[in-house]
C-alpha positions in Angstrom: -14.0 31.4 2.0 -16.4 34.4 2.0 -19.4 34.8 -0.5 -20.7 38.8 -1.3 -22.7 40.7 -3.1 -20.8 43.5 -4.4 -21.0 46.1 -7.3 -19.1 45.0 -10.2 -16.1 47.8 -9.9 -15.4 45.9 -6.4 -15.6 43.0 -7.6 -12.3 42.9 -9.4 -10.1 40.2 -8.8 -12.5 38.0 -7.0 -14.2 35.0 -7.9 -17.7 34.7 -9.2 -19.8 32.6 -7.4 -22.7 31.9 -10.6 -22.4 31.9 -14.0 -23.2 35.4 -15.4 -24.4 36.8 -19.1 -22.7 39.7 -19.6 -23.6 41.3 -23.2 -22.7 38.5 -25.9 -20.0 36.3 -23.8 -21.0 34.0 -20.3 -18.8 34.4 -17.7 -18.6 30.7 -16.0 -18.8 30.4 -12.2 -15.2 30.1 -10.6 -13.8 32.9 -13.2 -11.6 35.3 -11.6 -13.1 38.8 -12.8 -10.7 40.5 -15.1 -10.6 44.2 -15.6 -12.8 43.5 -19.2 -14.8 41.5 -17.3 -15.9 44.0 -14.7 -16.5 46.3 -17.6 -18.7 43.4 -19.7 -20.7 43.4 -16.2 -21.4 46.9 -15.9 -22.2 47.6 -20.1 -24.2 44.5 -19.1 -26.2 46.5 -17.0 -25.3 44.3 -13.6 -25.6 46.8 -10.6 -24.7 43.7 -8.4 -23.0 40.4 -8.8 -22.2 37.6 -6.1 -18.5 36.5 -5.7 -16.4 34.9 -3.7 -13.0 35.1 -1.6 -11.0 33.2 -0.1 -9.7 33.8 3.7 -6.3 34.0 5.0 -5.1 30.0 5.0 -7.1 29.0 2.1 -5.9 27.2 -1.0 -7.2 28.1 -4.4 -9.3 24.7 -5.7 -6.8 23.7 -8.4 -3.5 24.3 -6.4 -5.4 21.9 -3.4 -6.3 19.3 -5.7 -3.2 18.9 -7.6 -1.4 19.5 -4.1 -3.5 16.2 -3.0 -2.9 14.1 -6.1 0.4 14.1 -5.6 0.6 13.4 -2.3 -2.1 10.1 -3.3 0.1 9.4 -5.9 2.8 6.0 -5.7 4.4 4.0 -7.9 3.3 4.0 -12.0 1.1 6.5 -11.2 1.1 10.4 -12.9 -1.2 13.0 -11.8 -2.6 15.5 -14.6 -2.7 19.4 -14.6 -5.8 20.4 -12.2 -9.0 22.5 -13.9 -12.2 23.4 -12.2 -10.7 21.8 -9.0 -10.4 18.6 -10.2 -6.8 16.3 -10.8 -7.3 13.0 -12.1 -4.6 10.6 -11.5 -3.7 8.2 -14.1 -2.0 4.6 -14.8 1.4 5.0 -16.7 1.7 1.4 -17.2 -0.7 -1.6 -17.8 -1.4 -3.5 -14.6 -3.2 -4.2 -11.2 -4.2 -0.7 -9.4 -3.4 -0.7 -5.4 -6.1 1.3 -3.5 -5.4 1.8 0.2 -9.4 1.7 0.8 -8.6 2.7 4.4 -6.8 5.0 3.6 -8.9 6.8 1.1 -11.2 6.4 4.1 -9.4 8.6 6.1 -8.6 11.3 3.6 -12.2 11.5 2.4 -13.4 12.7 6.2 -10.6 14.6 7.0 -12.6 17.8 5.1 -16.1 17.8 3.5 -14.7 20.6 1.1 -12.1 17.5 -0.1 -13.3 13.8 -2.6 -11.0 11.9 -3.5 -12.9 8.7 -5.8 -10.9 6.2 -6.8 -11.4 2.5 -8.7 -11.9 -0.6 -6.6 -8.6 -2.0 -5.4 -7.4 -4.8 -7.6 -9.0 -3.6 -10.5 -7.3 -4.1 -13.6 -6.0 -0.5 -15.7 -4.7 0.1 -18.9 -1.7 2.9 -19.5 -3.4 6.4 -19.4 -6.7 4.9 -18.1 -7.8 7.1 -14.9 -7.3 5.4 -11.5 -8.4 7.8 -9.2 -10.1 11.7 -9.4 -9.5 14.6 -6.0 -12.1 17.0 -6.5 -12.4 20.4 -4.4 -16.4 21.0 -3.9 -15.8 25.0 -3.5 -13.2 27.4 -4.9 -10.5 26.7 -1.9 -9.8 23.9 0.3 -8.3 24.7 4.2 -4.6 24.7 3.8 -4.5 23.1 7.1 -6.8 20.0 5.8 -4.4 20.2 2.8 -1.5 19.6 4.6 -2.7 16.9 6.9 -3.5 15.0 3.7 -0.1 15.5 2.7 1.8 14.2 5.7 -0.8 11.1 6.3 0.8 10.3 2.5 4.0 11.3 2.6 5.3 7.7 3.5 2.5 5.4 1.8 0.8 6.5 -1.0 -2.8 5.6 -1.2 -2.9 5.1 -5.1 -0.2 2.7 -6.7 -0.3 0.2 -9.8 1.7 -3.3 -9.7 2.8 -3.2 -13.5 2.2 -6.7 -15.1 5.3 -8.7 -15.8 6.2 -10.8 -19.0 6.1 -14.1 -18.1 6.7 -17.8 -19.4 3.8 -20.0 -18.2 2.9 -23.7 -18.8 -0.7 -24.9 -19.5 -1.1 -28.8 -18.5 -4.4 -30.2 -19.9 -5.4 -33.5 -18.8 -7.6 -35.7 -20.9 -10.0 -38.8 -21.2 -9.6 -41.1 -23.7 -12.6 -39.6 -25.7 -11.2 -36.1 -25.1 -10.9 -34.4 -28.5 -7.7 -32.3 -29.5 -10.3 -29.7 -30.8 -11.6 -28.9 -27.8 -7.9 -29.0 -26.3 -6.9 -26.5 -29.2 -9.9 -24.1 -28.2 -9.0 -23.4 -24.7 -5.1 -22.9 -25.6 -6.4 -20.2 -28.0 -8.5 -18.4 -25.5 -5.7 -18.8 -22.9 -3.3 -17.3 -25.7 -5.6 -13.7 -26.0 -6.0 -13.5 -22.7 -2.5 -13.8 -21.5 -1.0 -12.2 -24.5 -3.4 -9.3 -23.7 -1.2 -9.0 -20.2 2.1 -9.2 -21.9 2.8 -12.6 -21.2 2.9 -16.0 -22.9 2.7 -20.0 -22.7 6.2 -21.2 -22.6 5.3 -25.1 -22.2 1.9 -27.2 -22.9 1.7 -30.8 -22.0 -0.8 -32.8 -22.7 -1.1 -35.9 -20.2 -3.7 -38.8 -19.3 -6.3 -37.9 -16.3 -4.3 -39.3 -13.4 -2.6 -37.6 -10.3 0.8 -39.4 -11.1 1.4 -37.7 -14.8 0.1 -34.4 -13.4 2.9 -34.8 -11.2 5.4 -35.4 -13.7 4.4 -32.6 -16.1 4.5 -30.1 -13.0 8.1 -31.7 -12.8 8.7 -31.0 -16.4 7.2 -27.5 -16.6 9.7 -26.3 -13.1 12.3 -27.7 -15.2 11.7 -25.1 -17.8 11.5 -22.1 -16.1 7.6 -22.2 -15.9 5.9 -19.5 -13.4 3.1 -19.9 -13.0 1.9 -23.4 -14.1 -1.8 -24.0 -15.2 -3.6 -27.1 -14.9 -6.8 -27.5 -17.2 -8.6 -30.8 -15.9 -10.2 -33.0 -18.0 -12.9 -33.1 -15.3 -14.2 -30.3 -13.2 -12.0 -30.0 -9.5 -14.8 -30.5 -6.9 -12.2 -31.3 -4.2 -9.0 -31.3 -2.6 -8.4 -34.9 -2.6 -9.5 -34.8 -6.5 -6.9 -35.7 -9.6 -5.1 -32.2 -9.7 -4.7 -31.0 -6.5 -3.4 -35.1 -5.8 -1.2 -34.1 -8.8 0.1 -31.2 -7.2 0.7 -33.0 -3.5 2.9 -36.0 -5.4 4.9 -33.5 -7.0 5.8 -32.3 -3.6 3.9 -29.1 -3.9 1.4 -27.4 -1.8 -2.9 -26.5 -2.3 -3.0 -23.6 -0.5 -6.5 -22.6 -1.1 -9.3 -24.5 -3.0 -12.5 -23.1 -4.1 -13.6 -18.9 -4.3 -16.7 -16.9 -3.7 -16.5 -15.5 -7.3 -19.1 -16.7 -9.9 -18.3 -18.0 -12.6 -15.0 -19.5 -11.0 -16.1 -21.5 -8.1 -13.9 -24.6 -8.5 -10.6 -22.5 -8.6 -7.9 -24.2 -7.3 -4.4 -22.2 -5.8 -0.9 -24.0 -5.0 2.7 -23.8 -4.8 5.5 -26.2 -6.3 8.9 -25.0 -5.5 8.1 -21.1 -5.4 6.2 -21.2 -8.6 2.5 -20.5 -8.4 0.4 -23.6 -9.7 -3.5 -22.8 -10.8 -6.2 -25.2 -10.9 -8.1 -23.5 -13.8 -12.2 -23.8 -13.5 -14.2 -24.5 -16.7 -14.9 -20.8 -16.9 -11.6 -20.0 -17.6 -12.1 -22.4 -21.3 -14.4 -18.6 -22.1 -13.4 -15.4 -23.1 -16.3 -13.6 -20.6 -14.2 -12.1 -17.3 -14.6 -14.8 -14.6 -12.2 -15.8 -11.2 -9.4 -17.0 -12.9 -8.6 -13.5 -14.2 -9.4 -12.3 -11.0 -6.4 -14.4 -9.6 -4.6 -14.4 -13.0 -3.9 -10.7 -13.0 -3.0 -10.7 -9.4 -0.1 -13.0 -10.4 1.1 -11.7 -12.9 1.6 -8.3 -11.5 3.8 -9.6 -9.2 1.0 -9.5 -5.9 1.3 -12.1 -3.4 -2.5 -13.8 -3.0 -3.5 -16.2 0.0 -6.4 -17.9 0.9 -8.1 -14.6 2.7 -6.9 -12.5 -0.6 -9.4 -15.2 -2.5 -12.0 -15.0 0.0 -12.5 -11.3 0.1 -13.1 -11.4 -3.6 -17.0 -12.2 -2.8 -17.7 -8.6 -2.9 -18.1 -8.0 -6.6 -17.3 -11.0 -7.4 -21.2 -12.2 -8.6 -20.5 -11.7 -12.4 -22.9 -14.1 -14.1 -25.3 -11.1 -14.6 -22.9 -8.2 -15.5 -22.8 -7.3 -19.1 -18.7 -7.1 -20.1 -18.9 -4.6 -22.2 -20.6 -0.8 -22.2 -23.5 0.0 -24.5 -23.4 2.4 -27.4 -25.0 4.8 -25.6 -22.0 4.5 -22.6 -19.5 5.0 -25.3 -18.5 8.8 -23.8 -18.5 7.8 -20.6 -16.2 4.5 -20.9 -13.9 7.2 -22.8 -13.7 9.2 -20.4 -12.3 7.1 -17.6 -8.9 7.2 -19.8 -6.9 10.1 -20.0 -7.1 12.1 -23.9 -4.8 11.4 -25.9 -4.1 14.8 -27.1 -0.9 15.8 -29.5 0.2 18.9 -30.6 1.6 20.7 -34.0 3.6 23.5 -33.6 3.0 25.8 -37.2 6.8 26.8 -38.1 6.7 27.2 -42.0 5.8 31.1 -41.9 7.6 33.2 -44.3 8.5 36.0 -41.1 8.0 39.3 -43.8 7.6 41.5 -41.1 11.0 40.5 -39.1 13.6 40.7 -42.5 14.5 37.2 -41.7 13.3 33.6 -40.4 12.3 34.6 -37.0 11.8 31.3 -35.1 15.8 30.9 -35.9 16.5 34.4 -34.2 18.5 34.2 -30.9 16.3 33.5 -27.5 18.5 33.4 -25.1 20.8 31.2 -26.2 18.9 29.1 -28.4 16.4 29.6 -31.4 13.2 30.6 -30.8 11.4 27.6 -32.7 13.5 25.3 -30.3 12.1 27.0 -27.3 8.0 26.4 -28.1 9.0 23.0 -29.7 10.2 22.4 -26.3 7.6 23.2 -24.3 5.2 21.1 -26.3 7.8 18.3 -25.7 7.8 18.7 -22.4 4.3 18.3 -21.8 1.6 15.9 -21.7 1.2 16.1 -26.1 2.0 13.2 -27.6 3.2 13.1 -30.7 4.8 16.8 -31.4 4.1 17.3 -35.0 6.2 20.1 -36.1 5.4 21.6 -39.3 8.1 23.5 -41.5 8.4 25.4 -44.7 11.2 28.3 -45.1 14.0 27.1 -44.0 13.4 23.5 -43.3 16.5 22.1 -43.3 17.8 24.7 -40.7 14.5 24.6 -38.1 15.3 20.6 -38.4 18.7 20.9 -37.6 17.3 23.4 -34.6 15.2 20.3 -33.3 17.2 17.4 -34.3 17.6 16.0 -30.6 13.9 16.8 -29.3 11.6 13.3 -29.5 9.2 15.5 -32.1 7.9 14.0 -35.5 8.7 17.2 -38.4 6.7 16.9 -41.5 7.3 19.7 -44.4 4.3 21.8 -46.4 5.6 22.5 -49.7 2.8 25.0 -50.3 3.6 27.0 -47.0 4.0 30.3 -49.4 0.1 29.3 -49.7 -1.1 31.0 -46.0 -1.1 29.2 -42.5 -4.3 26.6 -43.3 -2.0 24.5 -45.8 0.2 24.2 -42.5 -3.0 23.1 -40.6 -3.5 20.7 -43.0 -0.1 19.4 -43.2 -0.2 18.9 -39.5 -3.5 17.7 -38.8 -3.3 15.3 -41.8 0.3 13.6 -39.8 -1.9 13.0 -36.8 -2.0 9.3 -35.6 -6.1 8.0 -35.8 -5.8 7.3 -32.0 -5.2 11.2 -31.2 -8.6 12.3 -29.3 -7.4 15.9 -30.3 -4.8 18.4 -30.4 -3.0 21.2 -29.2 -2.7 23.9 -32.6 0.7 26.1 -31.4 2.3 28.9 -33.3 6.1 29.0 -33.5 6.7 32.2 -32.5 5.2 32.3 -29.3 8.0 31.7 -26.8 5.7 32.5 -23.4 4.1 29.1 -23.7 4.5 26.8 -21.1 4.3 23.0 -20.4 1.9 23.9 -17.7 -0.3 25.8 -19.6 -0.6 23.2 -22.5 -1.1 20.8 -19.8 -4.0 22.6 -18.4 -5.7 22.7 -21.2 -5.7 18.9 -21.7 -7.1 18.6 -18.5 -9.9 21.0 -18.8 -10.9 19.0 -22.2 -14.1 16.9 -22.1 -16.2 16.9 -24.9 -18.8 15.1 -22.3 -18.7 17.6 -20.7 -19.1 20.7 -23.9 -15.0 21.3 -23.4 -14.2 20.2 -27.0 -12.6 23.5 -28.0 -10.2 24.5 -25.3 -8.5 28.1 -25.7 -5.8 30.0 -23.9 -6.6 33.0 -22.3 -4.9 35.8 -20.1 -7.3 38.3 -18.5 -10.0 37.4 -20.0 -8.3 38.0 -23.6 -8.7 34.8 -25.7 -5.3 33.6 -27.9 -3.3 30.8 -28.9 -2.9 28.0 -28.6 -5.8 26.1 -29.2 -6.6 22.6 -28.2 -9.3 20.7 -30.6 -11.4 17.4 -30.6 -11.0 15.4 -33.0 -14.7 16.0 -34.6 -12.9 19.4 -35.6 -10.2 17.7 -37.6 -12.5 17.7 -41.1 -13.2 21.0 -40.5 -9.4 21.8 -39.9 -8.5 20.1 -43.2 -11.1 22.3 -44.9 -9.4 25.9 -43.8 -8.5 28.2 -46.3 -5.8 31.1 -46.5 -4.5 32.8 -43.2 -7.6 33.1 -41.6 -7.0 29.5 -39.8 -10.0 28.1 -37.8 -11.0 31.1 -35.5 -14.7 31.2 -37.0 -15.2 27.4 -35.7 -14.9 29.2 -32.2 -17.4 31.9 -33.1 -19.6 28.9 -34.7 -19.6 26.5 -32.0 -19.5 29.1 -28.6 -21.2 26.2 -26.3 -18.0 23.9 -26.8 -15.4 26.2 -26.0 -13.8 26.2 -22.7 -11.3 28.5 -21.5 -8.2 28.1 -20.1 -6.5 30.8 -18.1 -2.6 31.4 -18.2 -0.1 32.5 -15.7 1.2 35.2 -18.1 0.0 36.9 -21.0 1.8 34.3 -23.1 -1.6 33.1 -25.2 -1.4 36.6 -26.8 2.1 37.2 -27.4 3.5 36.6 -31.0 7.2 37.8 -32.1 6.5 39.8 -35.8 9.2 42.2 -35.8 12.8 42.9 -34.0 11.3 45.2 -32.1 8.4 42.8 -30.5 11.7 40.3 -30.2 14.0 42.9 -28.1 11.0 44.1 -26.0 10.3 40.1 -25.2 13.8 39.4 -24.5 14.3 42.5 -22.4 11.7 41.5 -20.0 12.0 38.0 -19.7 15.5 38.1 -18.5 
């Protein structure tokens, strides 16, 4: 990559290196300078301006990150759109996330232009919380350090998550005399959230006496059922392998594989093995809600991972917990967000009364199917979720158009009233646990899945993206993506005019979003618009 200094009118088509005022508008470092932006420069009175190009084998910084994220990515993994040089990779389903850390190793010094930052292995993910993020430091990566990234993954990606399973367990509490079924009843309820909270659940308890010979038979009892694994709460605290449980376990004709783990609070976890099924000797911890060893070894389990005694002893690192608060302050709120991917959904407007075309335009003829159908379909296709399609003229006939796409369609009565009662008809649909969302127009057949999914990845309201609009050289249009803090303010439109003055209003929010095509400012009005679209996108 080569950085100049060049006079604007050369400058076209490259990349500028700093972020530049020119008259009202900033141009953001990274922007490829557009024709209007060459002439904003020069009105701007910039006789120079420092940009930069990329050399023959270079790869642009968001075609190299995604490039890498997909090589990185395995099993239950999915890799969002990049922006800014940066692709996150994200869980698709709840479980245990598998980190080659040598292999991230290896990746990370193959080029200082390349990061790829990732969770601790073993760490446990939610769906659609962020496992991993590549980031390219300048505008290109080498292609050559590109592709050597690619063929080191090719056969094992670096980045995987072991889905937890559903599975039937049995708790086995042993008790003294004195022991009270209260305090019995407490630690089955705190074993009850925190399995249920991995999608499984206690199939069998058994209470029994404190003695080696009815552990045995209750571990007999709980194979019988179909019990994996099989918990043992003692009555007393395991402080060895000769003790009541792990005797238990040996009479039973099972196995103590490992006893004991360098994870506080846990110590006095105990690990065995009774006919395939794993058996856990729980520690008192595990009576508490607070994270401690036994989830540690718990979620390992129950995701399917094989775990040994050298699995339990390399937990030391990190594994000192007494003193780390569980949960994030307000003032982390953001941040702990942000390691998730948005949940952003879209509404496609398609309730418009079409005067200018003589009939309902979004059913006209795109190539072999209605032109609602077509944008309805790229929002489906993307990373939106839900598709909230909103209808008005004809209803019953743009329904029909979308009956077999997985959208939700809600009608506005009052569609006569101007596109805001649309907005409103939309927004108000939205589920509360949307972070935001995609505002499409139904005539507007040029937009992509990629583009829309571009524009989710380039939001971050940390980061001042929380209004995120489609461009194409430099020319802002539709669609739209907005936070969720907009939403009153989208309620509160009026008439035709929509939302535009929010941009005006809130200019250090807005991010844009370039396209591949001048799709963002392409809208069919008239037959004429419609024949000259079709003609050239044969």
């Amino acid at each position: 990559m080569q950085f100049t200094e060049l006079v604007p009118l050369e400058a076209l088509g490259a990349l500028l290196a700093h972020a530049v005022r020119a008259g009202k508008h900033v141009l953001k470092k990274g922007r490829r300078l557009s024709a209007s932006d060459v002439e904003a420069l020069v009105k701007g009175g910039h006789h120079t301006v420092t940009v930069a190009r990329l050399e023959e084998g270079d790869i642009a910084e968001n075609a190299a990150a995604r490039r890498i994220a997909v090589a990185c990515a395995g099993n239950h993994v999915r890799v969002g759109a990049a922006f800014t040089g940066r692709a996150n990779l994200y869980a698709t389903e709840p479980g245990v996330a598998l980190i080659d850390v040598r292999g991230i190793a290896t990746l990370n010094g193959i080029d200082e232009s390349i990061t790829v930052a990732t969770l601790p292995t073993h760490a446990k993910v939610a769906r659609r919380q962020m496992l991993a993020t590549v980031k390219i430091i300048p505008f290109a990566a080498p292609g050559a350090a590109v592709e050597a990234i690619e063929r080191l993954a090719r056969h094992d990606p670096a980045i995987r998550v072991a889905p937890f399973a559903a599975k039937s367990l049995a708790l086995i509490s042993t008790r003294f005399r004195d022991t009270k079924d209260v305090l019995l009843d407490k630690s089955r309820t705190v074993l009850d959230a925190r399995l249920g909270a991995l999608g499984s659940r206690i199939l069998l308890e058994t209470r029994v006496v404190h003695r080696s010979e009815a552990v045995a038979k209750a571990l007999q009892d709980a194979l019988t059922a179909g019990a994996d694994p099989i918990l043992i709460f003692g009555a007393s605290a395991i402080t060895d392998r000769r003790d009541v449980v792990p005797a238990g376990i040996l009479q039973a004709g099972g196995t103590v594989t490992h006893f004991g783990m360098p994870v506080d609070p846990g110590n006095l976890l105990l690990l065995g093995r009774l006919n395939g099924a794993v058996v856990i000797g729980l520690p008192g911890c595990a009576r508490s809600p607070k994270r401690n060893g036994f989830d540690f070894v718990l979620e390992r389990v129950l995701a399917d991972i094989p775990i040994t005694g050298s699995d339990i002893a390399a937990m030391g690192v990190g594994g000192l917990l007494t003193e780390i608060a569980s949960r994030p302050q307000p003032r982390d709120v953001r941040a702990a967000s942000a390691l998730h991917a948005p949940a952003i959904a879209a509404i496609v407007l398609a309730a418009g009364m079409s005067s200018r075309m003589g009939k309902n335009k979004l059913l006209a003829d795109v190539h072999g199917e209605p032109l609602v159908r077509r944008v309805v379909a790229a929002a489906a296709s993307s990373h939106a979720d839900p598709v909230v399609v909103v209808t008005g003229k004809d209803s019953d006939k743009i329904g029909a158009a979308l009956s077999d796409l997985p959208v939700l369609i809600t009608n506005n009565a009052d569609f006569r009233s101007g596109l805001s009662t649309s907005l409103r008809t939309g927004v108000t649909a939205l589920p509360q646990s949307c972070d935001g969302a995609v505002i499409m127009l139904g005539d507007m057949p040029a937009i992509s899945p990629l583009l829309i999914d571009r524009m989710i990845a380039a939001f971050d309201p940390g980061e001042d993206r929380a209004i995120c609009v489609a461009t194409h050289d430099g020319k802002r249009g539709n669609p739209v993506l907005w936070s969720r803090r907009f939403f009153p303010d989208l309620l509160n439109a009026k008439g035709d005019a929509g939302a535009k003055h929010l941009i005006e209003e809130n200019k250090e929010l807005v991010c844009e979003v370039e396209a591949d095509n001048d799709g963002p400012l392409m809208d069919i009005d008239t037959p004429e618009e419609l024949a000259a679209w079709l003609a050239r996108s044969k």
